[in-house]
N, C-alpha and C positions, 0 to 999 in steps of 0.2 A: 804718242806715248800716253799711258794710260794718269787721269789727272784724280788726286785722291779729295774725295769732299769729306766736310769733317766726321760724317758718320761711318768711314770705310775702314777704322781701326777696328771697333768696337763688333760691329757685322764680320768682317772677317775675322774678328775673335772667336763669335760664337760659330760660324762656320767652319773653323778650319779644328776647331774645338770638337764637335759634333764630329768631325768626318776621322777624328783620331780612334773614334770607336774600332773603325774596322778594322786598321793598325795591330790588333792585339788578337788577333781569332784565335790562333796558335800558341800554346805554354812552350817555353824554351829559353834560350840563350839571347842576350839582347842582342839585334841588329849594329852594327860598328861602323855603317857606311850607307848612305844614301848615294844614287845614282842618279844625278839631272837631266834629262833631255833637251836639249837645248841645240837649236839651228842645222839637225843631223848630226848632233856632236853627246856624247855620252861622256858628264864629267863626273866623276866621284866625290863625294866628300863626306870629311867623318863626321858623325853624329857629336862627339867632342868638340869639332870645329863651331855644328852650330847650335850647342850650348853657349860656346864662349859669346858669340855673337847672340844669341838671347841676352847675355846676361851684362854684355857692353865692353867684352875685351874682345882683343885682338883676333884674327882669324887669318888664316891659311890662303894665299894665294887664290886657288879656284874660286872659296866663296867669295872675297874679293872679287874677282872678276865677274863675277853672277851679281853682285851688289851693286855695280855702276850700271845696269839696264833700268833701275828704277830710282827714282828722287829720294832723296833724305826722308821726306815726308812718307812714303811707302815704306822705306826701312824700318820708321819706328811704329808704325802700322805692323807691319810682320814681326816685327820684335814683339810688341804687344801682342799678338795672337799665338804667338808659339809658347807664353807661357799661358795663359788666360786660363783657367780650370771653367769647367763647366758643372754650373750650380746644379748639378739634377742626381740624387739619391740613385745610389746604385741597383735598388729594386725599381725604381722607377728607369733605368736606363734597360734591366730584364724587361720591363712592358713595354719597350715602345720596342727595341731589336724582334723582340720575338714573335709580335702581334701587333708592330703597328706598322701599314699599308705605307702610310707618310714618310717616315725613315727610309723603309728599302725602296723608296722612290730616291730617297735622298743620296741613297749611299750607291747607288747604279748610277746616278749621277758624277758623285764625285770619282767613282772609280776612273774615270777617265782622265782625272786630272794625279791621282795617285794611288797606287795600287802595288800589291806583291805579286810575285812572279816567282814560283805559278801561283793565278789566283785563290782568292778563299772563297767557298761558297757564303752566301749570307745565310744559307738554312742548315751550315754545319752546327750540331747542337753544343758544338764549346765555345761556340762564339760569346754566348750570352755569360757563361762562365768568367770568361778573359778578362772582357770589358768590365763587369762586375770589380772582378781584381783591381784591374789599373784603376777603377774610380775610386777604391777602398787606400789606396798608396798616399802615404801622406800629401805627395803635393796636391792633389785629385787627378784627375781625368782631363788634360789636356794636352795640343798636338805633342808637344817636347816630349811629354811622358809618357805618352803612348809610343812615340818614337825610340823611346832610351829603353825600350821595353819590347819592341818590335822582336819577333822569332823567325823570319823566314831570311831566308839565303839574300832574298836583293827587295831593298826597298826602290820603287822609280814615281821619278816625279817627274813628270813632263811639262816641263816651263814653258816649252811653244803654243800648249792647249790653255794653260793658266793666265799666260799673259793675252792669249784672245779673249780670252772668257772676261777678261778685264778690259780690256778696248771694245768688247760688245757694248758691257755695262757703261764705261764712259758715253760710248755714242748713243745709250738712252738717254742718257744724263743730256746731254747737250740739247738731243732730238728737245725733250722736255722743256730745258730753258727756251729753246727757240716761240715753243707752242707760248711758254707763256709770256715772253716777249711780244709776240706779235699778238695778244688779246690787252695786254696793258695800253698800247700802241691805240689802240680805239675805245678804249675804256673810257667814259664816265662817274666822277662820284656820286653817289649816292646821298641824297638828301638826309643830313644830319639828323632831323626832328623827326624824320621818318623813321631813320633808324633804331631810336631811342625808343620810339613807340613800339615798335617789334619785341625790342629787348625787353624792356620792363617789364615786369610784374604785371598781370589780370586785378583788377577789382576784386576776382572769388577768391577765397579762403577751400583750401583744397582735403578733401576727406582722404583718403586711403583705407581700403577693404584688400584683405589678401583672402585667397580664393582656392582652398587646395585639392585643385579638381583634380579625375583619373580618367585617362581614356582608356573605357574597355577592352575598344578595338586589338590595341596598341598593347595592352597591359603595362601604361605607360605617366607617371604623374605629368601636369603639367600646371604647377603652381603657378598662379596668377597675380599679381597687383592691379587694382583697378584703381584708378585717382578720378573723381568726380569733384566737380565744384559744390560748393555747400550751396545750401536754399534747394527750392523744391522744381527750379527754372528744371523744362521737359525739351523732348526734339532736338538734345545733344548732337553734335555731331561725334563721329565716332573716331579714333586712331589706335592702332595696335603697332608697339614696339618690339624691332624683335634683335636681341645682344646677340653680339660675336662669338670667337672662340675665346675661352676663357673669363668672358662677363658675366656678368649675372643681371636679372631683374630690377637691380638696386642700381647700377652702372648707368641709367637712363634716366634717374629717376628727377635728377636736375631739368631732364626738357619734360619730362611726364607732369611735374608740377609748373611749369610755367605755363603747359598749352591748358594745362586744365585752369590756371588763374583766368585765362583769356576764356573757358568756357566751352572746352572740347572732354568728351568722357574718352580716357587715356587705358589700353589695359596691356601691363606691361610682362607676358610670360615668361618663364624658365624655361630654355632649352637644357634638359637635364646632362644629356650627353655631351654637351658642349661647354656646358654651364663652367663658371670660373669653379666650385665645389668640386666637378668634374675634372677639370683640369687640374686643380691642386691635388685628387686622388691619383692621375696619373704620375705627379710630380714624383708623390712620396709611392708608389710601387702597388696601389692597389685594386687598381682598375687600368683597362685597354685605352688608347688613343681612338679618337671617334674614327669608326671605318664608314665605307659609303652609303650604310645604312641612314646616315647623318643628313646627306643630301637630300632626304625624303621626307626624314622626322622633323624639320623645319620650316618648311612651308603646311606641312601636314600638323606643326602643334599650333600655325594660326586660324588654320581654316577650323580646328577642332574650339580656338578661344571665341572666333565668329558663333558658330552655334552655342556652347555654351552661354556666351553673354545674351543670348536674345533666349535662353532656356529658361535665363535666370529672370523670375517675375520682378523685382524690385527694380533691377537693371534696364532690363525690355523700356518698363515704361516711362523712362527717363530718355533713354538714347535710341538712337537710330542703326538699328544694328541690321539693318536691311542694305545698307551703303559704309564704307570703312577706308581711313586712310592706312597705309601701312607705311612704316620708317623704318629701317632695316643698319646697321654697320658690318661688317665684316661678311663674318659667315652669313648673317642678317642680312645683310644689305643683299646677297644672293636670293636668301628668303624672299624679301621682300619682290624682287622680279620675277621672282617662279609667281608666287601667289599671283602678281599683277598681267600675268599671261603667258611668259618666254617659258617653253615644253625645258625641261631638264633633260639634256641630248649625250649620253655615252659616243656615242655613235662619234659626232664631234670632237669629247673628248679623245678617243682614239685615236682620230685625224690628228690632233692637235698635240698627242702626248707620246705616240710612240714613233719611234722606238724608245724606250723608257729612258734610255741614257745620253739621247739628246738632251745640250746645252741649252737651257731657259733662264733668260736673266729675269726672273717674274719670280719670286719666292711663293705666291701666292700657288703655283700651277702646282706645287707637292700636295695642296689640299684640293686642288679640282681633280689630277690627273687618280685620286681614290673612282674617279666616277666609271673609268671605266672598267671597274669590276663588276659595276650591275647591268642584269642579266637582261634586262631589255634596252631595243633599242631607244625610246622615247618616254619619258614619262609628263604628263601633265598634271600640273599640280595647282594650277590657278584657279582662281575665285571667283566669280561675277559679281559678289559684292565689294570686291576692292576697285577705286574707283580714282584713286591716287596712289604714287609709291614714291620716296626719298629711299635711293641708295646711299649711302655714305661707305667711301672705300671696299665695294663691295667686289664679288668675285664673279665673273663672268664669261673671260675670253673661252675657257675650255670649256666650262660646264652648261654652256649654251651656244655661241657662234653668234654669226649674222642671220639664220635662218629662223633661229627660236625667240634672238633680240626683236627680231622685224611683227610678230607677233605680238611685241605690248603697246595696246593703243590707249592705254588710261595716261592722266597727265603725270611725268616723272622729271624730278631732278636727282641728275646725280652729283656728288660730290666725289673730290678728288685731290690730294695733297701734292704739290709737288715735286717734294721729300720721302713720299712717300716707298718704302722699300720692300712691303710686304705685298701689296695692290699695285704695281709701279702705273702713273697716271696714265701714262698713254697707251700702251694694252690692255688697260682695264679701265677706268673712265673716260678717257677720251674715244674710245674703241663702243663703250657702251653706247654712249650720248649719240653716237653716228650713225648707230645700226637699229638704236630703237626705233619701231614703228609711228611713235606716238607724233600727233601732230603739234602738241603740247610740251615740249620737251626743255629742260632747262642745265647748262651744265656751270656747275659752283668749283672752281680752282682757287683753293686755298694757298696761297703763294708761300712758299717756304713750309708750307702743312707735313704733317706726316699720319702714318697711320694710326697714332694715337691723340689726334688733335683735337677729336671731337669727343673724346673720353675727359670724365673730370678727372683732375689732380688726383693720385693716393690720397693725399693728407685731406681731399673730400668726398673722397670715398661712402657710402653711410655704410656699408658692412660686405665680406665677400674679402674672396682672394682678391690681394695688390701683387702686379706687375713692376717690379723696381726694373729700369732699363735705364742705361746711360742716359744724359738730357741730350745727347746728337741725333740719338734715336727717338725721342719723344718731341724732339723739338720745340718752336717758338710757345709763348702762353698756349697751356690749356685752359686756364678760364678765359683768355681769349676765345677763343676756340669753342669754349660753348655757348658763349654770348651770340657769338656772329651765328654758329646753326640754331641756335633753338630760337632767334629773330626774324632765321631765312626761313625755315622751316614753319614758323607760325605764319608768314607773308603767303608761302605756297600753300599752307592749306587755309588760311580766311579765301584763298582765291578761287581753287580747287574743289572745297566742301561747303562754302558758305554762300560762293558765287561774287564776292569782294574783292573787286579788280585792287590787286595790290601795286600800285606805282615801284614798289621794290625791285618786284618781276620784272624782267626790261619785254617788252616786244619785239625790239630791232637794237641794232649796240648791243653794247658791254656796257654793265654798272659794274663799281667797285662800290661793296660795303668795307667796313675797316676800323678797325680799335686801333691804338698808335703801335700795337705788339702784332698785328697780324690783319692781314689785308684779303679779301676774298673776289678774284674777278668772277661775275654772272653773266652767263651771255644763252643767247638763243641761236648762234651763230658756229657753225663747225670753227676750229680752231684754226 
């Protein structure tokens, strides 16, 4: 039976939130009964019935008996997602139903778990109408209300598909602790005064230059920050950052001034389309969700900040923009692998994604399986001057494979939370770390991490959209969290750019780095 951890309220809030959109395609009469599928057996139950059970009374026999398959703990998990509203502007729920790739991956998905009968097309044009409405209904837009609102003849929810879908996700969960079980199991700590030195602050005092270039090509801005150390020191080594979905340029800017105190020239771009501005335009209704044009624009806005910086005469003869590390998160941390060598493979995604409404307990796979809209079957997007790459929770399993992974031979560590819900560790970092080419490889498991562990706090935020999310979904310290990467990450590139064998790096074993909030195993060693 399916074992609930403490972030599986709050995630299935916004999921089941999210999946109430399509509940509503239809104007009409509200629905008075849902239908369960449950063991060959079809039980009815009123929509009344599970109100009262949202709201902490009593309930009807049937749902009773559906209530004892799962623990207390899931009960009030489901009670909390049946009312949960979902925070997203009703023009912005128009932009993502009508034009975004990512949803109707989402909602082909869900269809399997709940659906009307007869179906609703997702391209009937009153869909975006309906939904609109129920988010506009004073309670908002969530499952109960979209349910109390429902217009077709039979609502069906197939509890047989729901509750695998939930014994899958358990059995990562476990697979996971096991992995990281058996790396603590050989682990080493890591020498305290070593650590310290990583962490701390550089000797330089750090300049910042913003940079707001346009690529022609592209008809595309691609605003820059560059962090250089003060004094007139030359033969910089060189690093380029590149933010996730929904980040921005500022999001990094915590590790951009540390590597630059230590004496790296840091240039940290906007991904405009992806950018946290971008994303906050989606929220509120006025712009599209990135489609897979995104997959391109991203490796393709670093290679574009490489030439610029060695365009640029003051720059050039400071830093070494003939060689480049790249550090990547999320959407970035994909970046970062394209750029470092691995072909961007449709073709894989295909393998990988369809039939569209295959079950993937990987959240992350709604923004790879966009890839297989574009029209070739391969694209290469790498660098030959990138010459290091840090993924951090990055995205991989679809939008590359084993074939395109086995291709990056520059030195790479990847990082991996594992908590992590959106990247899940072991299809995506542990999956990556195995299949890279590279004979340099290093893989960093943040124990109990999740996929915002290496982002700073809001509250240190310096400007840009903030993400407010539960703390079970953000998990243990984030200035933990940025302490241990922007110490691992200065260790792998004094090693990687400078040629400064850093004792951090382990060669053979596992090292554990660690703050007393959050413990990181490093190993060179498959899991």
């Amino acid at each position: 039976m399916f074992k609930p951890r403490s972030w599986f309220a709050p995630l299935l809030s916004t999921v089941m939130g999210l999946g109430a959109a399509i509940l509503t395609a239809i104007p009409g009469q509200a629905a008075e009964n849902i239908t369960v599928r449950w063991a060959g057996t079809d039980i009815t139950i009123s929509v009344n019935d599970l109100n009262n059970f949202a709201q902490g009374r009593p309930v009807g026999s049937d749902l009773r008996a559906l209530l004892t398959l799962v623990s207390p703990e899931v009960q009030q998990s489901i009670r909390e997602a049946l009312t949960s509203p979902v925070p997203i502007s009703p023009q912005s729920i128009q932009q993502i139903v009508n034009r975004g790739d990512t949803f109707s991956i989402f909602l082909t998905r869900l269809s399997n778990v709940i659906r009307a009968e007869p179906a609703v097309s997702l391209t009937d044009p009153v869909i975006a109408t309906a939904i609109i409405t129920a988010a506009q209904s004073p309670q908002g837009l969530s499952f109960l209300s979209a349910i109390q609102s429902f217009p077709a003849e039979t609502l069906l929810f197939d509890l047989n598909v729901f509750l695998t879908y939930l014994q899958q996700l358990n059995d990562q969960l476990l697979a996971t602790e096991a992995i990281v079980n058996r790396i603590q199991q050989r682990s080493q700590p890591a020498d305290a005064n070593l650590q310290q030195r990583y962490q701390s602050p550089g000797p330089n005092a750090v300049q910042v230059q913003t940079l707001n270039w346009q690529d022609p090509q592209r008809n595309r801005p691609v605003p820059t920050d560059v962090y250089l150390p003060s004094g007139t020191t030359q033969n910089l080594p060189l690093v380029v950052i590149s933010h996730g979905l929904g980040e921005s340029r500022q999001t990094f800017a915590y590790l951009a001034r540390h590597l630059a105190s230590h004496g790296y020239a840091v240039a940290v771009p906007e991904h405009v389309t992806t950018s946290a501005q971008s994303f906050e335009n989606i929220l509120v209704g006025i712009s599209s969700p990135p489609g897979p044009q995104a997959l391109l624009d991203i490796p393709t806005d670093i290679r574009f900040v490489l030439d610029q910086l060695a365009a640029t005469r003051t720059i050039a003869a400071r830093v070494q923009t003939q060689k480049a590390a790249v550090i990547g998160h999320s959407y970035g941390g994909y970046g970062a692998i394209a750029v470092a060598g691995a072909p961007l493979s449709p073709v894989n995604a295909r393998q990988q994604c369809e039939p569209l409404d295959r079950f993937r307990n990987n959240l992350s796979t709604l923004l790879q399986c966009i890839a297989i809209n574009l029209p070739q079957p391969s694209y290469s997007l790498s660098d030959p001057r990138i010459v290091a790459a840090v993924a951090a929770d990055g995205l991989s399993s679809d939008v590359f494979g084993p074939a395109s992974l086995a291709q990056v031979t520059v030195p790479t560590l990847i990082w991996g939370g594992s908590r992590d819900v959106v990247t899940p560790l072991k299809p995506e970092a542990v999956a990556a770390f195995q299949q890279l080419g590279s004979r340099q490889k290093w893989l960093a498991l943040a124990v109990n991490g999740t996929h915002f562990t290496v982002l700073p706090p809001n509250s240190q935020q310096p400007q840009g959209f903030q993400i407010n999310l539960p703390p079970e979904l953000i998990g243990p310290s984030q200035a933990a969290g940025n302490r241990l990467f922007q110490g691992l990450t200065l260790a792998f590139l004094d090693q990687t750019l400078r040629g400064q064998p850093a004792s951090l790096l382990p060669t053979t074993g596992t090292t554990t780095i660690a703050t007393p909030e959050l413990q990181v195993l490093l190993t060179q060693q498959a899991p």
